[in-house]
N, C-alpha and C positions, 0 to 999 in steps of 0.2 A: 455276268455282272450286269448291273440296272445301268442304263443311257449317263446317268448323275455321274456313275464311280468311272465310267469309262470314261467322259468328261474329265473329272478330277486326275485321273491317272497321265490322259494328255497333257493336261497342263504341266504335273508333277515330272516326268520327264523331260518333257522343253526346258526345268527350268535351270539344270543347268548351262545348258547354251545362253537362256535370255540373262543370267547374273553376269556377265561379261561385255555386254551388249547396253548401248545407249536406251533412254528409255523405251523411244519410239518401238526401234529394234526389238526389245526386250517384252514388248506387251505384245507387238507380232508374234513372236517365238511362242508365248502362251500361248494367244490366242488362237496359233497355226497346230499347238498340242492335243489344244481342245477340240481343234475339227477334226485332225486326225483319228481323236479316240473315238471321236463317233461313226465319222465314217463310214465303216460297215457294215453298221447296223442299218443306218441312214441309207444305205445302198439296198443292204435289203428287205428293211421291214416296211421303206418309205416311197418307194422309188416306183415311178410308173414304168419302170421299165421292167419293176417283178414278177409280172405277167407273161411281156411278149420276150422276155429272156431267160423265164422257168427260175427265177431266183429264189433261192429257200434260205430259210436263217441260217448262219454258221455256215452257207456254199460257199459259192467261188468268191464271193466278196470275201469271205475270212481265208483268202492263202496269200500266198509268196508272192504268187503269178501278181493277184487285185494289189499288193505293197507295190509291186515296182512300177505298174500300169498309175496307180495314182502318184507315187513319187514323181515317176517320168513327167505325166502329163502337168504337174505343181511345176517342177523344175522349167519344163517348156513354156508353160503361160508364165511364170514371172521372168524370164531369158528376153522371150518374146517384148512384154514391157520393158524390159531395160533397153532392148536395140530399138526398137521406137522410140527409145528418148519424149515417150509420154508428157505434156506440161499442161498446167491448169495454171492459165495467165504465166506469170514471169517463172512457174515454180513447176521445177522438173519433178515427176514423182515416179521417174523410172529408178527404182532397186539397184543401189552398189553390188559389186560382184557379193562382198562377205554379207551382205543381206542375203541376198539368194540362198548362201550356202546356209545361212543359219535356217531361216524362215524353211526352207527343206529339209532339213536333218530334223526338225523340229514337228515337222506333219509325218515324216518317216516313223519317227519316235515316238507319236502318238498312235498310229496304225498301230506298232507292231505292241505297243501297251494295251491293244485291244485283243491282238491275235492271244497275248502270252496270257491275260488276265482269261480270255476264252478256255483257254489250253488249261487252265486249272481247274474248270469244272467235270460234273461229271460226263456231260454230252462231248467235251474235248472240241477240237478242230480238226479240219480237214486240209492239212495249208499245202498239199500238193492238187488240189482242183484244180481244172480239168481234168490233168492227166492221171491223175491215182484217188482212188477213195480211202486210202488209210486213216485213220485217225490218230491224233497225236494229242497226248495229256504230259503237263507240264509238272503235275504231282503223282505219288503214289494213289491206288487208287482208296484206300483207307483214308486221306486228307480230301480228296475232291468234293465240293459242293456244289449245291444248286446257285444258276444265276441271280436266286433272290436271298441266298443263306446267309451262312454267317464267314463265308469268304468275301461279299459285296462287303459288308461290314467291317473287316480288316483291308481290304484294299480301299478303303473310303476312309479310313482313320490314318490311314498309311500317306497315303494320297493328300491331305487336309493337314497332317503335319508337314512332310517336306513343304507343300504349300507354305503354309504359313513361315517355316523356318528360308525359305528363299526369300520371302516378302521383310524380314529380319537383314539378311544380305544383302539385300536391292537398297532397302533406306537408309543404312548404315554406309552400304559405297556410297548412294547418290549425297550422303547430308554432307552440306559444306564444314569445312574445317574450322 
């Protein structure tokens, strides 16, 4: 899938966590979708680290192992601000416990809408890296497309409606009675 649809698909899965969620809440939750679905591409197509760490598209950034390592490390840095009780002037901006949990579940959610939306093309993923090279495809291999075809296409129209049907939910709870 193109960077766009992997974007779109983050948000689209955060969004049910952020319709439950205050607004603040509720635009973190996307916005935490949206990084996750990038993520690993951003890990590996962008990163100066894909040099001195031999990163290839679709390697270890697209497995199980690179999910729990970014969840963990998400989970740790907003834990960390909340027990510093962070403040700018009179205003606390350390994260309630159910923020964390959301804002996490939320970038979890967007990672693994990258691995699964991967998992359906023809090149598949690898999501046992380091330790096994197998490849894993999410479709038969008669439905598989290319990252540019006409699966970017349907998971971008897919992606762009729940979108928009959340955005439907959100203003209808948030409109005063």
């Amino acid at each position: 899938m193109r960077g766009v649809t992997h974007t779109l698909l983050g948000a689209a899965v955060a969004l049910p966590i952020a319709v439950s969620r205050d607004p603040a809440v509720a635009a973190g939750c996307i916005w935490f979708g949206m990084v996750g679905g990038g993520l690993p591409d951003w890990l590996d197509l962008r990163s100066d680290f894909k040099t001195s760490l031999r990163l290839r598209h679709r390697g270890a950034s697209h497995s199980i192992f690179a999910l729990a390592i970014f969840v963990g490390l998400f989970y740790a840095g907003l834990s960390t601000l909340r027990q510093a009780e962070f403040r700018v002037g009179d205003v606390s901006i350390a994260p309630a416990d159910a923020t964390i949990w959301a804002w996490t579940v939320s970038i979890a959610l967007g990672v693994t809408s990258h691995l699964l939306s991967d998992a359906c093309t023809i090149s598949g993923v690898r999501p046992l890296l380091p330790l096994a090279d197998a490849r894993f495809w999410l479709l038969p291999k008669a439905l598989r497309g290319r990252s540019d075809g006409y699966l970017d296409t349907v998971f971008r129209a897919l992606a762009i409606t729940a979108l928009a049907f959340g955005v439907v939910v959100l203003a209808v709870r948030l409109a005063p009675l």
